[in-house]
N, C-alpha and C positions, 0 to 999 in steps of 0.2 A: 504494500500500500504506500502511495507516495503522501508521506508527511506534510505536515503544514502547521503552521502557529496559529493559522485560523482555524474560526470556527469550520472546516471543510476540508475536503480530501480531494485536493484538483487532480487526473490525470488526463493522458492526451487519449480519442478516442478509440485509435488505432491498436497500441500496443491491450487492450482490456477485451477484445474481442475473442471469445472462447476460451478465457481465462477465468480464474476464482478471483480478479482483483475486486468487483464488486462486493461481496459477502464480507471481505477482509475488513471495511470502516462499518458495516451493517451491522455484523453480526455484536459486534460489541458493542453498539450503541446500543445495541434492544437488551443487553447485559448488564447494562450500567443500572439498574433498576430491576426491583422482582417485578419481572415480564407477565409475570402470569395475570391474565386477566384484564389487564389494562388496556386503556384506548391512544392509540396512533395515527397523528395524521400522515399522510403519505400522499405522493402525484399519481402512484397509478398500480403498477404489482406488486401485489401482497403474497406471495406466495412464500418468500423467508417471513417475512411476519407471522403468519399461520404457524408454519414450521415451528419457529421457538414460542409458540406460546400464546402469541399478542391475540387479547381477547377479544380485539373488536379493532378494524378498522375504518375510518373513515378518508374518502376518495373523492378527491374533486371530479364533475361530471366531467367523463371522456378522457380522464386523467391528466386535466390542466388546472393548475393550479401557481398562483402568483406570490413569491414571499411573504406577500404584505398578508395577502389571502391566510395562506398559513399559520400565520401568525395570529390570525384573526382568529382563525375556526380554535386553533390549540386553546387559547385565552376565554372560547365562548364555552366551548366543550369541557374545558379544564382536561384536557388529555395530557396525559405523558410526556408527550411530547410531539417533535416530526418530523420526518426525514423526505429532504428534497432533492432531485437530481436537477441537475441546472446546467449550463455551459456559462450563465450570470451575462458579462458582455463578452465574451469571448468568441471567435468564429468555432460555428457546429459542424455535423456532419460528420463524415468517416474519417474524413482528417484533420478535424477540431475538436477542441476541446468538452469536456465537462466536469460536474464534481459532486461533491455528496455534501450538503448539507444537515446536520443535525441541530435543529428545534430543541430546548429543552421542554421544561412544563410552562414557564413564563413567556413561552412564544419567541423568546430572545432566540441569537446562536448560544452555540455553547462555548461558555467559559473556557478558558487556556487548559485549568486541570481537566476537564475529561474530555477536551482533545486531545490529549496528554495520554489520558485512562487507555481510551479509544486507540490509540496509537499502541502503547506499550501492550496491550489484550492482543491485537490484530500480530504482534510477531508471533505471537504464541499458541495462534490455530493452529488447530490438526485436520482439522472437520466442520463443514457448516450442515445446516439441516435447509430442506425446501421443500416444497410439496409442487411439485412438477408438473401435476393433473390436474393443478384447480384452475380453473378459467371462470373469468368474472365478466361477465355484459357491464362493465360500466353507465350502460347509462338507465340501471336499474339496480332495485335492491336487493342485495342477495345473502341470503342468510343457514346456519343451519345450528345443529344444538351447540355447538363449542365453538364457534367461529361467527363474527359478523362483520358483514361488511356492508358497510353503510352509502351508498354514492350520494352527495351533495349537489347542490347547486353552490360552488363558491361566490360565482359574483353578487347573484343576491344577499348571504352572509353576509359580503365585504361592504355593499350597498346598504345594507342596515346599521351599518356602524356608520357607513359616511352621512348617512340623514342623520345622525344624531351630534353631528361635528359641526356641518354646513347650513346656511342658509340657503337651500337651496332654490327657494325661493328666488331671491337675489340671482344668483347664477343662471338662470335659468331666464330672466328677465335680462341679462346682460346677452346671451346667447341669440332670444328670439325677440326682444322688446323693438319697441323704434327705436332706440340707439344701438342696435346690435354690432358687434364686433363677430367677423369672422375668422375662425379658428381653423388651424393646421394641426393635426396630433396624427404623430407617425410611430404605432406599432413595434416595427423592425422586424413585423413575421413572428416575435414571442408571443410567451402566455398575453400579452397584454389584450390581444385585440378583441375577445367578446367579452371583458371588462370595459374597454373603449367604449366599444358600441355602445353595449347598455346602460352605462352611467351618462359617458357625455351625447350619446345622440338619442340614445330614447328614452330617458329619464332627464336627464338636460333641454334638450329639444335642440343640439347642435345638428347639421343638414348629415344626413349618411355620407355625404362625400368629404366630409372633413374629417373625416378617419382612414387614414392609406393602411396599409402594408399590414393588414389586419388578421389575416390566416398563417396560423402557428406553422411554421416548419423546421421541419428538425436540420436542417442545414440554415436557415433564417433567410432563403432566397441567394444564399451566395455571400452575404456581406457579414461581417462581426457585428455585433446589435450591440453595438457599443454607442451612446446616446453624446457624440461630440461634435467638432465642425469636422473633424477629418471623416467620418464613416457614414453620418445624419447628412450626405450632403443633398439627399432628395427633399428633407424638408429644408434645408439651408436655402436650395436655389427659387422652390417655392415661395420661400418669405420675401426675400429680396425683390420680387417683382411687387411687393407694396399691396394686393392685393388682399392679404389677411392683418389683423392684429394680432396676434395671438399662437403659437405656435410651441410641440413639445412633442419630442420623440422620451421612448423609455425602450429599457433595455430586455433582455432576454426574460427574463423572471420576474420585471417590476418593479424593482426597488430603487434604482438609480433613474433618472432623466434630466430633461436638458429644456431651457425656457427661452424661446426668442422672441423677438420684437418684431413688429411692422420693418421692414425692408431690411431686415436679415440681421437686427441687433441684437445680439450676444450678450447673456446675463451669465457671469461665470459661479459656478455653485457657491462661491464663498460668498459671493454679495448679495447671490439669491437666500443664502441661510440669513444673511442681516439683512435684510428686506422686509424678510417675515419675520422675524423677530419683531422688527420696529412695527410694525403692522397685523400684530396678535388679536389687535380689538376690533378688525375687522372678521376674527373668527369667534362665534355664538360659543362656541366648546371651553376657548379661553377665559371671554367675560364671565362664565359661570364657574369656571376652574380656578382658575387667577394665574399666576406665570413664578413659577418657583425659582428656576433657574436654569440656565443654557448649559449646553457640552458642543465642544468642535475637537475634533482630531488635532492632532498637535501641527501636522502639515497646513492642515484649513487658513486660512491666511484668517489677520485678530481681528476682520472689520467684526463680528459678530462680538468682541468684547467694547468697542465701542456702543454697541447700543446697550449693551450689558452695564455699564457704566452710566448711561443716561435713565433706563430702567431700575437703576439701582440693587438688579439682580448677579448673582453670583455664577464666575465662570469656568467651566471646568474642563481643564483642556487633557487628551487623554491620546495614549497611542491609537495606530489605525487602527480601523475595526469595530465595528459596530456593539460586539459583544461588550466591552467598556462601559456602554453608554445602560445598558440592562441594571446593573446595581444602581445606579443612579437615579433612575424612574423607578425604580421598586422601592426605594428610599424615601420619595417624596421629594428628594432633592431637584431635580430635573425637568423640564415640562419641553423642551426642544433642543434636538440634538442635531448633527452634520458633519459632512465632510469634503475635503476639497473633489472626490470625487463623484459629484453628484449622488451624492445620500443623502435624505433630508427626512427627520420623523418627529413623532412626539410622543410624547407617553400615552396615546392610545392601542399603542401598540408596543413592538420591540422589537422593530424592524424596522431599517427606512422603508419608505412610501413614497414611490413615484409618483403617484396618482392622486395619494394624500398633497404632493406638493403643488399640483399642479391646479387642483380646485384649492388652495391658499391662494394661489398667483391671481385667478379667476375671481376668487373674492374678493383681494386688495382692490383689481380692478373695477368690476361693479359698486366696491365703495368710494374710491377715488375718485371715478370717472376720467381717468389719465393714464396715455399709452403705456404700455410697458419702460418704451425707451425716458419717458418723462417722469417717473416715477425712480427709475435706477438713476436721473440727475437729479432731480429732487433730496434721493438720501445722499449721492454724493458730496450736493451742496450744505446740507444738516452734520455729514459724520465725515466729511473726506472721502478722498478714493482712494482706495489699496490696489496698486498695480499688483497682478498676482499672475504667477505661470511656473507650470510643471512640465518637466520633459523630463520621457525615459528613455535609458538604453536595455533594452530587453534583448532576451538571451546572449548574456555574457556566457562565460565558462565561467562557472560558480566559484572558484578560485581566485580566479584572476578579481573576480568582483570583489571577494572577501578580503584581499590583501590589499586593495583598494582602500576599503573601508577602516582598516586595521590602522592604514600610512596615516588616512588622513585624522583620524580618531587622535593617534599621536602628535602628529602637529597640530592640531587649535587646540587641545588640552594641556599644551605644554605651555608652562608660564611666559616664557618667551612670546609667546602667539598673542597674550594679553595686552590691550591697549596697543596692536599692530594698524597701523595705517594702511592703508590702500590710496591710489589714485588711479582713474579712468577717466581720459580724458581732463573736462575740468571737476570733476566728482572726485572729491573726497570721504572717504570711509573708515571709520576709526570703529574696530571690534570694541564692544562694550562688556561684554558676555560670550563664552562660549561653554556647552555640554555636553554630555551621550546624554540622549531624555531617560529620564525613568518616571514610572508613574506608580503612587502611591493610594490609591482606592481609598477612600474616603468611608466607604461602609465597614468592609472587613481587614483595613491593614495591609492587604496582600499587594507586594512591591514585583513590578515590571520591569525591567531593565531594560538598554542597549537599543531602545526603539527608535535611534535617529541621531544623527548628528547638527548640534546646529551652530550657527552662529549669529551674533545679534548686532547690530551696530549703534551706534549714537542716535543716528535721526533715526528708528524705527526700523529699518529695514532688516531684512532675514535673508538667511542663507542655508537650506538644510540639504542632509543629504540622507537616503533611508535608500535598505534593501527591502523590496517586495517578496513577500511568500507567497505572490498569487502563482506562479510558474509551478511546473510539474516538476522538469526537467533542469534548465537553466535558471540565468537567475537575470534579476530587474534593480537596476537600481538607479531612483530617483532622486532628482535635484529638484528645488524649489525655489522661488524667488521671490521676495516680496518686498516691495518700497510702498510708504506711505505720502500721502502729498493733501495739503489740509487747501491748498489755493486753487479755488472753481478756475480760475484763466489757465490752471496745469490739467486739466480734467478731462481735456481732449486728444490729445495724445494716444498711439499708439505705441499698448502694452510692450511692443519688441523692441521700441525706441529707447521706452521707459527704463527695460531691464536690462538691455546688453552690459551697461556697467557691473551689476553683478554679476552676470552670468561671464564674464570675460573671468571677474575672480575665481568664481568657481569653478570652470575650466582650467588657471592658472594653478590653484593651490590642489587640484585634486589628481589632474595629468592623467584624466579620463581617458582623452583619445591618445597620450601616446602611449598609456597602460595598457588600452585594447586594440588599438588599428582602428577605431572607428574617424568617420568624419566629421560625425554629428549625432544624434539624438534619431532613437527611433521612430520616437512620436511626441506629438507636442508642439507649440505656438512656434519653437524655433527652429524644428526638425528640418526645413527647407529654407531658414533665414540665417541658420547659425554658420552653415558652409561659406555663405556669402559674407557676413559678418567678419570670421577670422583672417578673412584675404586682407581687410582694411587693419587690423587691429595686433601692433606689431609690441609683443608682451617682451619686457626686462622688470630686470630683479634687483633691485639693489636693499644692501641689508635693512633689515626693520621696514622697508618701505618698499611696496608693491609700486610700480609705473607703469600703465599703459597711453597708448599716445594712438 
């Protein structure tokens, strides 16, 4: 079974084909717990279910089923838990990716120890059980004396929770009213698209043609259902012609998405998390609730602590990963959580919510009555703009990545590195702070280590650098960047302009590409700007002081 620090067990689809790797993270999640008798959500065959035990399961009709869904039923049902197969945003097919999700009881992933559990059990099979024969019509109920299986309808589930969140009222008048705004929402061919349908077009009253790419397939049509500019570019090119307001792709399974504007204006997840943040009171759920306190990932850029400071609410910044943010809302401490990579939730669940984010955006706008793009200047002009951008290089040789990370670990933690200047161009940068993050859980004590590198400067800006555990095989490892600018006349600006000065540092102190042969960034804002960039930008070193020119 290929490991992982996350809640999941990613492998490539190819090498699992007529192998036991599937049982290997299964069987021991259905372990971790007396199985007997208990209720399991699941997307689609139950047949090891059965096998060890599990008294009862429940199945989304047709066996599609959206994380947020998930999360939803486990929390309504109070089941045990649930086990999701996904490829998340990854490309599908025979020669793409997927991975195993575990659900605990609280709808969350599951915590570090028993992916941990999970992992150390799965070396130590000998033997999985199945029942081989049992076949289920999913889109009926099928039952017998020791086993139940239940098929659902999830989107209505999911739809009964969102009426209790939304005005839907409101939305619904924004959608079909005399002032209607017309809406783009793109699919990507996952679970999303008969949640689509039936919330935003026949429950909303958005037109049926405002929902593309709406039929699940298990290759996603050809493309990664990765919900960015680089992959979304069918809804990107649709916006652009001005003809919609409003526009959002979501990713394979639901829980990530992406928010644009009239003529293809770009709202980056971090400013979409502080957006909604500042705009809680246009959610019915909140004024009844009240707003406890925020969480963002430690990468998530801090505009979301700025409104946190003006809400006078507390902010809790945590490694990647969604599973973090689960104690937090079950504490009472948390009411909206995020991350720089299009996750956005609340403690109605414990899970991000694609879907949840995107009827937020819909409601700010039926309460505002202001574009998307006028509403992202509006807060810029109240909280500043955070230029913000991430780029990966994916599949390193995990090695080679690790001694990377090892080099640079030792120089910005070395005293000498303290109080070091930089210059780029006419940009000055003085290190204020540097650390390996670790995170301390606030509910039970339990300390996280090594989850990132970062560096901090004087004005505000950052510099991190973190290895990803989403890869099977190789490894990913991401830079980040982030400068603050509180002056509306700087607001205009493009992001790649904004950040080269950092990004030249980080290229300079880290020796990425002459560590790997690479020439650039996999993917990301500078992945086709950064080649071009290092032609002009002629790096020397002299001591204590970085110069580029």
């Amino acid at each position: 079974v290929a490991h992982s620090s996350a809640a999941g067990f990613p492998s490539a689809v190819a090498p699992t084909r007529g192998t036991p790797w599937l049982p290997s993270p299964l069987c021991p999640s259905v372990d971790l717990r007396d199985r007997q008798g208990c209720t399991m959500v699941v997307g689609s065959d139950g047949r090891m279910a059965a096998a060890n035990g599990i008294g009862r399961l429940v199945i989304g009709q047709n066996g599609i089923l959206s994380t947020p869904a998930v999360s939803c039923i486990i929390r309504k049902i109070k089941a045990a838990g649930g086990i999701i197969l996904t490829a998340s945003h990854s490309p599908g097919g025979p020669g793409g990716e997927f991975g195993v999700k575990f659900e605990v009881a609280n709808g969350g992933p599951a915590p570090d120890m028993v992916s941990e559990k999970i992992y150390q059990i799965s070396k130590t099979l000998e033997e999985y059980a199945i029942c081989p024969d049992l076949r289920v019509d999913l889109s009926l109920t099928f039952s017998c004396v020791i086993f139940l299986v239940e098929i659902v309808d999830s989107v209505e589930i999911y739809l009964n929770l969102l009426r209790s969140i939304f005005d839907f009222n409101a939305i619904r008048n924004l959608l079909t009213g005399p002032n209607q705004i017309k809406i783009r929402i793109d699919a990507m061919n996952g679970v999303m698209g008969p949640y689509v349908r039936r919330i935003l077009c026949d429950e909303l009253g958005a037109p049926a043609n405002s929902a593309i790419n709406c039929i699940p397939l298990e290759d996603f049509g050809g493309h990664p259902p990765d919900p960015n500019l680089t992959y979304a570019t069918a809804l990107l090119e649709a916006m652009k012609g001005g003809e919609y307001g409003f526009g959002a792709a979501f990713d394979a399974d639901g829980d990530r998405y992406m928010i644009l504007g009239q003529n293809g204006f770009f709202v980056n997840a971090s400013d979409s998390l502080a957006i909604i943040a500042a705009n809680l009171s246009c959610i019915p759920y909140f004024c009844q609730m009240g707003v406890r306190g925020f969480g963002r990932s430690m990468p998530t850029s801090t505009a979301l602590d700025k409104v946190a400071k003006v809400m006078k609410v507390p902010v809790y910044e945590t490694p990647a990963g969604w599973r973090y943010f689960s104690n937090l809302m079950d504490s009472g401490r948390c009411s909206l959580c995020g991350e720089e990579s299009f996750g956005t939730g609340s403690d109605h669940l414990r899970e991000k919510d694609g879907l949840w984010a995107v009827l937020v955006w819909l409601s700010i706008l039926a309460a505002r009555k202001q574009s998307v793009e006028e509403i992202v200047r509006d807060h810029w002009a109240r909280f500043g703009r955070h230029y913000y951008c991430r780029f990966d290089y994916e599949a390193l040789e995990p090695r080679a990545a690790y001694f990377i990370m090892r080099d640079l670990e030792a120089l910005i933690t070395d005293k000498s590195f303290s109080h070091q200047q930089f210059a780029v161009g006419n940009n000055i940068y003085s290190v204020e702070r540097t650390d390996s993050f670790e995170y301390v859980d606030p509910v039970d004590g339990t300390v996280t280590k090594r989850q990132g590198l970062r560096i901090m400067f004087s004005d505000a800006s950052r510099l991190i650098f973190r290895m990803s555990a989403s890869s099977h095989v190789r490894a990913t490892l991401r830079i980040y960047a982030e400068s603050y600018e509180k002056d509306p006349s700087q607001h205009n600006k493009e992001p790649q302009v904004m950040q080269y000065p950092l990004i030249a540092i980080a290229l300079k102190i880290s020796q990425i590409h002459e560590r790997t042969g690479r020439k650039g960034p996999t993917k990301g804002f500078f992945h086709t700007f950064l080649p071009l960039l290092l032609k002009y930008i002629n790096v020397t070193c002299a001591f204590r002081f970085f110069i580029f020119f």
